[in-house]
VOPAGU-2260 file (C-alpha; in pm, 1 decimal, decimal comma):
REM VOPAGU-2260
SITE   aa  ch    i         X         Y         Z
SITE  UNK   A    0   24001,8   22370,0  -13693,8
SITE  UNK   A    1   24035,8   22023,8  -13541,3
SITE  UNK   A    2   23670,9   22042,2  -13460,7
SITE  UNK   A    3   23608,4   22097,1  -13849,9
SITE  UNK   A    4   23831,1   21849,0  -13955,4
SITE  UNK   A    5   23700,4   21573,5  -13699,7
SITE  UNK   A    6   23333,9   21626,3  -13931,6
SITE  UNK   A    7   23490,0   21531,2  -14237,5
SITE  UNK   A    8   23505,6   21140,7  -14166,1
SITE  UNK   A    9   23101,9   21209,6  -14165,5
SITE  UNK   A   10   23138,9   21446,3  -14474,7
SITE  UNK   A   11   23053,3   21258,6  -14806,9
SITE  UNK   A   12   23165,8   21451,2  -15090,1
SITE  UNK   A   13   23079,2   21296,3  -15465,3
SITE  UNK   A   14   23347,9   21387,2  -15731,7
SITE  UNK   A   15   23168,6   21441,4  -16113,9
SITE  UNK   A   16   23422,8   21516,4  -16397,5
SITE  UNK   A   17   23702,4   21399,3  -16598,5
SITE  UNK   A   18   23938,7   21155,9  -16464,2
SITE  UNK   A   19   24309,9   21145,1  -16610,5
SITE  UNK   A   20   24637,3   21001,3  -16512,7
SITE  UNK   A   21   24939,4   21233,6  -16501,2
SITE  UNK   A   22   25257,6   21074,7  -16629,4
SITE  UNK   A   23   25572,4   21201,0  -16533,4
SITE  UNK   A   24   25854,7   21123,1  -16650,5
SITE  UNK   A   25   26233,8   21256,3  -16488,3
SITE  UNK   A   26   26613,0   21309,3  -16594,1
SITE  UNK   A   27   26867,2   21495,2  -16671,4
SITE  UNK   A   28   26970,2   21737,5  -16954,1
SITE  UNK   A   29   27355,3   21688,8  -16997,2
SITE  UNK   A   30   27311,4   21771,1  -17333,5
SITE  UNK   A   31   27158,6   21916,6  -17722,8
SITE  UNK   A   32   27010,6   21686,4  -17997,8
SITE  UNK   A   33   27262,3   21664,9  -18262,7
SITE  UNK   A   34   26928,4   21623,7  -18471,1
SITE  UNK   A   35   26737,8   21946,4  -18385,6
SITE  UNK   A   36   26801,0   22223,5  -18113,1
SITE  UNK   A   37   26620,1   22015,7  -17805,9
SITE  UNK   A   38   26757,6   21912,9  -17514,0
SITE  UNK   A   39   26808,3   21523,3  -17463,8
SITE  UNK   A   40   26700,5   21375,8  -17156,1
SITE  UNK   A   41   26832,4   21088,2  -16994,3
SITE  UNK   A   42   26566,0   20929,6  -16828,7
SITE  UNK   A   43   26592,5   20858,8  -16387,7
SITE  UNK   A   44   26226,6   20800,5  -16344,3
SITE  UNK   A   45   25881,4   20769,0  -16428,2
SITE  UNK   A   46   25572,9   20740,8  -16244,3
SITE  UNK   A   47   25190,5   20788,2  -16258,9
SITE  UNK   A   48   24967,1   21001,8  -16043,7
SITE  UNK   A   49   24575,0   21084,2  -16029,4
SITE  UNK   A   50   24520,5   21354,0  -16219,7
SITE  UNK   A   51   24199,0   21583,3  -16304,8
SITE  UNK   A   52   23889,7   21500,0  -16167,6
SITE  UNK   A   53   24101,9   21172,9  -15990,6
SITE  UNK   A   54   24311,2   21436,4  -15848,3
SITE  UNK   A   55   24045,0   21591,7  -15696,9
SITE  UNK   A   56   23882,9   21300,6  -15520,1
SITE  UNK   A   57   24219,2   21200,7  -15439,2
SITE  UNK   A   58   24257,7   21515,9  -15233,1
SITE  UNK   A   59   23921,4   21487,4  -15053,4
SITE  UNK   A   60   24058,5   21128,8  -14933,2
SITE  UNK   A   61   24397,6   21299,4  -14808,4
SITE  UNK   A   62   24230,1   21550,1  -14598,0
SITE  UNK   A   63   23995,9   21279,9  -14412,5
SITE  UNK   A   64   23699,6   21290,9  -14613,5
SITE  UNK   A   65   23452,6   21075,3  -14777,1
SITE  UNK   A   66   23454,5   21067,5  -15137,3
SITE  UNK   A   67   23253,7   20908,2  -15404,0
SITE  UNK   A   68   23358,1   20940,6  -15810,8
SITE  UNK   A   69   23136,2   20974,2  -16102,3
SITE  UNK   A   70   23331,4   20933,4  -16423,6
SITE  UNK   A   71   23458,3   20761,2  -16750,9
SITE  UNK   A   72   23792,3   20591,3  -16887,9
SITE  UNK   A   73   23901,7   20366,6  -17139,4
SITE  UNK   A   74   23907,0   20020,2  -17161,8
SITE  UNK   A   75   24280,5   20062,6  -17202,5
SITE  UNK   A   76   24589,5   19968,4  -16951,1
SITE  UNK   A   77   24607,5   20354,6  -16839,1
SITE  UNK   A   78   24246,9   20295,9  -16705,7
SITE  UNK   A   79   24300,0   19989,3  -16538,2
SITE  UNK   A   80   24591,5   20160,6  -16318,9
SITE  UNK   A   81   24393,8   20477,5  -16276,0
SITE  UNK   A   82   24121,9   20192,5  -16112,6
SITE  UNK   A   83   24343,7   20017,5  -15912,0
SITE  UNK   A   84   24463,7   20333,5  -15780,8
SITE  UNK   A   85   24191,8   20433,8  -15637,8
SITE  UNK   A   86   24092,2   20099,9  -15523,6
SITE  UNK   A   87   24451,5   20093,6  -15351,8
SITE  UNK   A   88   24332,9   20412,4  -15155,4
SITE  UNK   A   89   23980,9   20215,5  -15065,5
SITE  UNK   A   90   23780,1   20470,7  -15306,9
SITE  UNK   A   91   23458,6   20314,2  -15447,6
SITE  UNK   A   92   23507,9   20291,2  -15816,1
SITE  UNK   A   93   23123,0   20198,6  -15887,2
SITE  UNK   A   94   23083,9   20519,0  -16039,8
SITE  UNK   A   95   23365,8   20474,3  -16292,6
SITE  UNK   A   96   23267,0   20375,5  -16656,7
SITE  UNK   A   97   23490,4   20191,6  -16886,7
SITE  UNK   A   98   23376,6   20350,2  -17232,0
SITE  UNK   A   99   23597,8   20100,2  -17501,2
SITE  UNK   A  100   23532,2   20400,2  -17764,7
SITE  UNK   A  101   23759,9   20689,4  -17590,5
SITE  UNK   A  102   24095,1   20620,2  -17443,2
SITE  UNK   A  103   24189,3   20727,1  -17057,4
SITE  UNK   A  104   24311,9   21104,1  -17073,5
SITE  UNK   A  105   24677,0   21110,1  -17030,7
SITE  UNK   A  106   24884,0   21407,1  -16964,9
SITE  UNK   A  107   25231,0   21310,3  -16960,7
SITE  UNK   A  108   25469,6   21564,7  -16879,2
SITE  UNK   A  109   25910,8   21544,8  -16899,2
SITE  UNK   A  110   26087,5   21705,7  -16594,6
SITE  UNK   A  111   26443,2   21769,0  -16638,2
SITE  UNK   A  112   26607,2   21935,3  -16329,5
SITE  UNK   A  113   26310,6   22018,7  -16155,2
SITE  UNK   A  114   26156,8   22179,1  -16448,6
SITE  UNK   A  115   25904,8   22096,4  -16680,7
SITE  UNK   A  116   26072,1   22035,6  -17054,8
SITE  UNK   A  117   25719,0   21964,0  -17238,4
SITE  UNK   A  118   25411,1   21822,0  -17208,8
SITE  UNK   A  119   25215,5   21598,4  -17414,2
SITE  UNK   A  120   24843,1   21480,6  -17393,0
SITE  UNK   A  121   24705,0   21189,2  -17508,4
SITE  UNK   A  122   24281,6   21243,1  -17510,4
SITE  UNK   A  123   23910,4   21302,9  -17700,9
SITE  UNK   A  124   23697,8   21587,7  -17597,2
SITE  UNK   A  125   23426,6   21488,9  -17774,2
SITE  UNK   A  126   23104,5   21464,0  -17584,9
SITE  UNK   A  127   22995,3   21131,2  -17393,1
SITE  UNK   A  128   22790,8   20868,0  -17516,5
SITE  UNK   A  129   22464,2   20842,3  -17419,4
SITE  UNK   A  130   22505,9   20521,7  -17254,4
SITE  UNK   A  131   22777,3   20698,3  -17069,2
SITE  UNK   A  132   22621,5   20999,9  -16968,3
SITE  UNK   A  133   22287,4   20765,3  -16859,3
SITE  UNK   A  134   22547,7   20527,2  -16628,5
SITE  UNK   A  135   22696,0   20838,1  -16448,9
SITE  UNK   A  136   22363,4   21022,2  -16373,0
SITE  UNK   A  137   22241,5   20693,1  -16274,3
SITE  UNK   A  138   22529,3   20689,2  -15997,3
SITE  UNK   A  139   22468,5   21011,7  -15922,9
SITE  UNK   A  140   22118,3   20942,9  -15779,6
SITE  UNK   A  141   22266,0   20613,2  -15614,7
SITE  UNK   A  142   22488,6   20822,5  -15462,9
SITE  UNK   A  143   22280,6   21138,1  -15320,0
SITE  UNK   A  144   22136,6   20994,5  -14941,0
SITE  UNK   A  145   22524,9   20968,3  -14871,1
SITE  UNK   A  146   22651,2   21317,9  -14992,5
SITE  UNK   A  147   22656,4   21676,7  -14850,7
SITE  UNK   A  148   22826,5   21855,2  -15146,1
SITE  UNK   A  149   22891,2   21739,1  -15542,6
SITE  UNK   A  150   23201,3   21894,9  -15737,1
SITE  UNK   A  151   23209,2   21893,9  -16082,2
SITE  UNK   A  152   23556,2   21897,9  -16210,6
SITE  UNK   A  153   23536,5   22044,4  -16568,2
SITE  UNK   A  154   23859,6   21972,3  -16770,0
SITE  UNK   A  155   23685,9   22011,9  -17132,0
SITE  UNK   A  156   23760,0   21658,5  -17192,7
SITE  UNK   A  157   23384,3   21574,8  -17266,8
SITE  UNK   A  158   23210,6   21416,7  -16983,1
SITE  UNK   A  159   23074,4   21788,7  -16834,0
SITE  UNK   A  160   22806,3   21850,6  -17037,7
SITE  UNK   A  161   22507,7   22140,4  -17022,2
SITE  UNK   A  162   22283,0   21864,4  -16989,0
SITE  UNK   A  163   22445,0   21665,4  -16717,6
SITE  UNK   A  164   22492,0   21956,4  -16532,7
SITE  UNK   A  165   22088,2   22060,7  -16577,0
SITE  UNK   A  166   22041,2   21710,4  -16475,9
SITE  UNK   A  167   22259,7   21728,7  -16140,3
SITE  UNK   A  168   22132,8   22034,3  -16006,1
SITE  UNK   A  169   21775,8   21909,7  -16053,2
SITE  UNK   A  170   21880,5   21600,2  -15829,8
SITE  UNK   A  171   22070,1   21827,2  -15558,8
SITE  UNK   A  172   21758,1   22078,9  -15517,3
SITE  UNK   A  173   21862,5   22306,8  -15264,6
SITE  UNK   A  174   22014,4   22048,6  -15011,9
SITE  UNK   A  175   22358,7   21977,4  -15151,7
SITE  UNK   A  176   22614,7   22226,9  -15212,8
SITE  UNK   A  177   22741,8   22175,7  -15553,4
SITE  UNK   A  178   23058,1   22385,7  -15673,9
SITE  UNK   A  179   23237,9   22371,5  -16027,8
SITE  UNK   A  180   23614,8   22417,9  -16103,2
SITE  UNK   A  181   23529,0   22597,8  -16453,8
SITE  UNK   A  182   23692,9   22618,7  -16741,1
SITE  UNK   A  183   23675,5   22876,6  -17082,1
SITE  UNK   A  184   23408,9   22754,9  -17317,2
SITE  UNK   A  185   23132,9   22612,3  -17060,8
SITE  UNK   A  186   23053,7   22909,4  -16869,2
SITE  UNK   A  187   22688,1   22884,1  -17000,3
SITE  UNK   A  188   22687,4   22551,2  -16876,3
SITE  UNK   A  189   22725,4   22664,8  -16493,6
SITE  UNK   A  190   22421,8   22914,5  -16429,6
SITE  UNK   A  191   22282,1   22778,4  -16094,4
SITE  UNK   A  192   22548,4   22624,3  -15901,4
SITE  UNK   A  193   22631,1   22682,3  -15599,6
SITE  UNK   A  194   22986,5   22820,5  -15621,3
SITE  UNK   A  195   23224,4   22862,2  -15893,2
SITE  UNK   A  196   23605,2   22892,6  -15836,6
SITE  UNK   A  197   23800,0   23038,6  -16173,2
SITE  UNK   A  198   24178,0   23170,4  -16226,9
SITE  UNK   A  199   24227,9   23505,1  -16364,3
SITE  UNK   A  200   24169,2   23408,0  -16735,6
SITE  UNK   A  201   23891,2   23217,7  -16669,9
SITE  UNK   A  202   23706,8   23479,6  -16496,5
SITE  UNK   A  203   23763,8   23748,0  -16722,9
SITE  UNK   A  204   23650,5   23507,7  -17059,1
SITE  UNK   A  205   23355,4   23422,5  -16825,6
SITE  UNK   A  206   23259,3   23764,5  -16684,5
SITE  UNK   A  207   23334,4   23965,8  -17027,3
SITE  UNK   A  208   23559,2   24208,1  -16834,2
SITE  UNK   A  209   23925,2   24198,6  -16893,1
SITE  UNK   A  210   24104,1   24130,9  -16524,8
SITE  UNK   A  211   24393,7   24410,1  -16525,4
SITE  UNK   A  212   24330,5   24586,4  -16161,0
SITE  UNK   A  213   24143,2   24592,9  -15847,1
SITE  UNK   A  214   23825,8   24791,9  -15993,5
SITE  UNK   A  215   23804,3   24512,7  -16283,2
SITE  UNK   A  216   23876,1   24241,2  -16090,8
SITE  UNK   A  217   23573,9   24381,1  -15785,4
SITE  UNK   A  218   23373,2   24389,4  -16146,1
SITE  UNK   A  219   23419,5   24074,5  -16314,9
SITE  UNK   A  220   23373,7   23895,9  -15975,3
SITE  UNK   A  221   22999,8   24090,8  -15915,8
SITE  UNK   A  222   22950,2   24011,8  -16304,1
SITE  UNK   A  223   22959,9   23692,0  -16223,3
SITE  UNK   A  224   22753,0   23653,4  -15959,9
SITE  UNK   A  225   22454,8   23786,1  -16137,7
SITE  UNK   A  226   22520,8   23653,0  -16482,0
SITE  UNK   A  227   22566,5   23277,6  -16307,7
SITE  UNK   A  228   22295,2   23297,9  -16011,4
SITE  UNK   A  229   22583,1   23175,0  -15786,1
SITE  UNK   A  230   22606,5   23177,2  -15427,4
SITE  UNK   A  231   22930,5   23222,5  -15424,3
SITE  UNK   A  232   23250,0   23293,5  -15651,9
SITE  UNK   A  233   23634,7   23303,0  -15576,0
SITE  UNK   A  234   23856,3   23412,8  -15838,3
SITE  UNK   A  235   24225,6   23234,5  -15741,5
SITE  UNK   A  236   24491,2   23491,0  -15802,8
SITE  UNK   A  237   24800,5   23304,6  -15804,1
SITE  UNK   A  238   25032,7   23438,5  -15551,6
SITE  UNK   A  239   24821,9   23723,5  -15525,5
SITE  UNK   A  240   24594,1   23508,3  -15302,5
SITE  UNK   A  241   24208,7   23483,7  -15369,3
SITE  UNK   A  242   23847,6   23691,2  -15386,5
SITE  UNK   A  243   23548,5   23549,9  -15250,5
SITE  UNK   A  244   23207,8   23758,4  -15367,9
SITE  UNK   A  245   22929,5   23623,4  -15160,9
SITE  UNK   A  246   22576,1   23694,2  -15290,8
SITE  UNK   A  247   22521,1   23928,5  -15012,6
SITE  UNK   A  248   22752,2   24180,3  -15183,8
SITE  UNK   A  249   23021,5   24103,3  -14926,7
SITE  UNK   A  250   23400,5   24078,7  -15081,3
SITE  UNK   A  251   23679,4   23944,8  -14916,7
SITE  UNK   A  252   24070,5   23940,5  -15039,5
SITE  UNK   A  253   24242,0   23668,6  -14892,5
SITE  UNK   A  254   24642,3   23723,2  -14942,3
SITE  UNK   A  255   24894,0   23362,8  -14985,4
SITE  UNK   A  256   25148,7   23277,4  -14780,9
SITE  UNK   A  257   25516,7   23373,6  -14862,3
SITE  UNK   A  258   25678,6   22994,0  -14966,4
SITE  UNK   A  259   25863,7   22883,2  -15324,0
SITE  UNK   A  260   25665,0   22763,1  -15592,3
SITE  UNK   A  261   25811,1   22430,7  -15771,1
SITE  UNK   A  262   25457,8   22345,3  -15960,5
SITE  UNK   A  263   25087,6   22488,6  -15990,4
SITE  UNK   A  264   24956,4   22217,6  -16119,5
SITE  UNK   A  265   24647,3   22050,3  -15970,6
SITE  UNK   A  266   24678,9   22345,7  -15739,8
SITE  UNK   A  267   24270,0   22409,3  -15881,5
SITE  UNK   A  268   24199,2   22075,0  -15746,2
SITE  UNK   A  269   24310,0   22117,5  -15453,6
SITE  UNK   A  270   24110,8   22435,0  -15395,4
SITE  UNK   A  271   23753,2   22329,3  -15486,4
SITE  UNK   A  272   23874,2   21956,2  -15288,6
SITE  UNK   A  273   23919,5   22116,2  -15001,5
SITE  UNK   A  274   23632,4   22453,8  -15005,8
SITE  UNK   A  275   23347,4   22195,8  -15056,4
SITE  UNK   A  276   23462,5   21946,3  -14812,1
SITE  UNK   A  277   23509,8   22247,2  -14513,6
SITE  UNK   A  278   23143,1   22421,8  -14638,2
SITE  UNK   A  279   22981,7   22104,5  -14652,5
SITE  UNK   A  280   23147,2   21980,7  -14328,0
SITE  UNK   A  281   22977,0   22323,5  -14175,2
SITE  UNK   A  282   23235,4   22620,1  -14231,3
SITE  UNK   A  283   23156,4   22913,1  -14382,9
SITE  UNK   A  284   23247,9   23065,7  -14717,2
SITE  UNK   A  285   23524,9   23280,6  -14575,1
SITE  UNK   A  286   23668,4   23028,7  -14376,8
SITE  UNK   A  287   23669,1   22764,1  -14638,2
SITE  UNK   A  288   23821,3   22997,2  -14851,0
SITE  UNK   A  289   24072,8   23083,6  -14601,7
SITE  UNK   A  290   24160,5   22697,5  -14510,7
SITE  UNK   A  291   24174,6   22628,5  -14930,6
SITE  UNK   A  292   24386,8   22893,4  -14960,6
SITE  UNK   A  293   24664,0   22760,4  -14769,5
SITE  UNK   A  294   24595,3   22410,0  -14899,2
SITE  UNK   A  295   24734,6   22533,0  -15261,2
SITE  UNK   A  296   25026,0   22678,3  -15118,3
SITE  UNK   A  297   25099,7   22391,7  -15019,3
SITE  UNK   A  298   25101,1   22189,7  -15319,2
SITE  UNK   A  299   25203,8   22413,4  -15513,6
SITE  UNK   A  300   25550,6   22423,8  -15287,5
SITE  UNK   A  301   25587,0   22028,6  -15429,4
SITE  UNK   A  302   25657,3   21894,6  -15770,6
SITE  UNK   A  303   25396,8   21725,0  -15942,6
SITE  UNK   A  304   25032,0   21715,8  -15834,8
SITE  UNK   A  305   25007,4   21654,3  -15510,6
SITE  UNK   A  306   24727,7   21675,5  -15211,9
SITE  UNK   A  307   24725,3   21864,8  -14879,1
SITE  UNK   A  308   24664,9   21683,1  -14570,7
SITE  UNK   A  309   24493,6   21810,7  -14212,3
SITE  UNK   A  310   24866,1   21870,3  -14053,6
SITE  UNK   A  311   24995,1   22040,6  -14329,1
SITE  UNK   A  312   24743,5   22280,1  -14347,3
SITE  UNK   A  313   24777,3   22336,8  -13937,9
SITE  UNK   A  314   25082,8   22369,2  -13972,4
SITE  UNK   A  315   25040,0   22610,6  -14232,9
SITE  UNK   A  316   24812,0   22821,7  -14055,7
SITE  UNK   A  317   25051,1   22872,5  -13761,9
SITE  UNK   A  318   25370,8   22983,9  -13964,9
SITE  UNK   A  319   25207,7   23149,3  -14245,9
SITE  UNK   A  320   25338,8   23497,6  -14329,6
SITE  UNK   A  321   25079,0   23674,2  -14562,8
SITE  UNK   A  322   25294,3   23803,6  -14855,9
């Protein structure tokens, strides 16, 4: 493991999707609108984290790795923190265009006692401009004598299109490993990647098979793997673990650890952060899957999105007891 994760320094990893901020804000509920049956909450705190694609890259950076981002925000004050953010953490913001016509995606969410009280999201999912779409593939190629692996972080939000995705695995021929954190609605847009790494639903809208047991979920996996040309596909299970189907037939269950869940999300991120940077750093499928899989647990055992980092996942691996 430490052999793996001294590779990573070496181990460029570009980042291709939607980039977000996720507000949070925190308080207490002491007590009910006279004005409608909601709770009022008295706000402690508020801050602002990477989320989405940001999240994602902002992982890569946690566990040691190099990471390049290809992606759009608004010429708004939202994307002007989301940039200094990252140029706080010494990521390369290049690759980031500042398109005045869409504002910065915003999911802000209202935590009340360690629980999450509503959510509200502040976005446009319609497509990219064209001088968008032609700034971020031109990164793209700026970017490929420096990269092993490409992730494209697909959160519907319109910069993951069928055509940028044609256009990036033309560019990465067979030499970079290029994996997609899907979601329902572009599944046609993902034939040919390398690996794909859907939840439950997202497997069973993409496969056609309804998820309900072992048999469908061995199924839906295999369906996949044809029906995409993959190399690969893990289905995440929630705290059932995850399935990795390899194109050689070969499936593997891979059970989570037993630990409290306080939050799930960016646990995706997390995932496909950390399974491209260990295959592209030189582990295999299995163990990649393996190492991700105890990533998540881990942030999904803190509030708000959060990353993983090399001694947390040792750690991990050393106390773990497979539920």
């Amino acid at each position: 493991m430490k052999d793996l994760f001294n590779k990573f320094k070496n181990t460029g990893i570009l980042v291709v999707g939607d980039l977000m901020v996720d507000q949070y804000i925190w308080g207490k509920v002491k007590r009910i609108s006279p004005e409608a049956p909601v709770p009022v909450v008295e706000v402690t705190n508020e801050n602002l984290l990477l989320g989405g694609a940001a999240n994602v890259a902002n992982n890569i950076l946690s566990l040691g790795g190099r990471v390049y981002v290809a992606g759009a925000v608004g010429s708004d004050d939202i994307g002007k923190i989301l940039i200094n953010k990252f140029k706080e953490s010494r990521i390369n913001t290049d690759g980031i265009v500042i398109d005045k016509d869409r504002p910065t995606t915003v999911k802000t969410r209202v935590i009340a006692h360690s629980q999450q009280v509503v959510r509200f999201d502040k976005e446009v999912k319609s497509d990219i401009s064209h001088s968008t779409f032609s700034l971020v593939l031109e990164y793209i190629k700026d970017c490929l004598p420096e990269i092993k692996g490409i992730i494209i972080s697909d959160y519907c939000k319109g910069l993951i299109t069928k055509a940028l995705i044609g256009k990036i695995l033309n560019l990465a021929g067979s030499k970079v490993f290029v994996t997609v954190d899907p979601k329902i609605g572009h599944f046609d847009y993902y034939t040919g990647v390398s690996l794909i790494t859907p939840n439950i639903n997202e497997a069973s809208f993409g496969s056609g098979i309804d998820i309900v047991d072992g048999k469908t979920l061995i199924s839906a996996g295999n369906t996949l793997l044809k029906k995409l040309r993959c190399k690969a596909v893990i289905i995440t299970r929630g705290d059932e673990g995850m399935t990795l189907f390899e194109k050689n037939g070969k499936v593997t269950n891979i059970p989570t650890c037993a630990r409290e869940v306080y939050d799930v999300s960016g646990a995706g991120d997390t995932v496909i952060a950390t399974l491209t940077l260990c295959h592209s750093a030189g582990a295999s499928l299995k163990d990649s899957t393996i190492i991700a899989n105890h990533a998540a647990g881990i942030v999904v055992a803190k509030v708000g999105t959060a990353v993983a980092t090399q001694e947390e996942i040792l750690e991990s691996m050393k106390t773990c007891k497979p539920l």
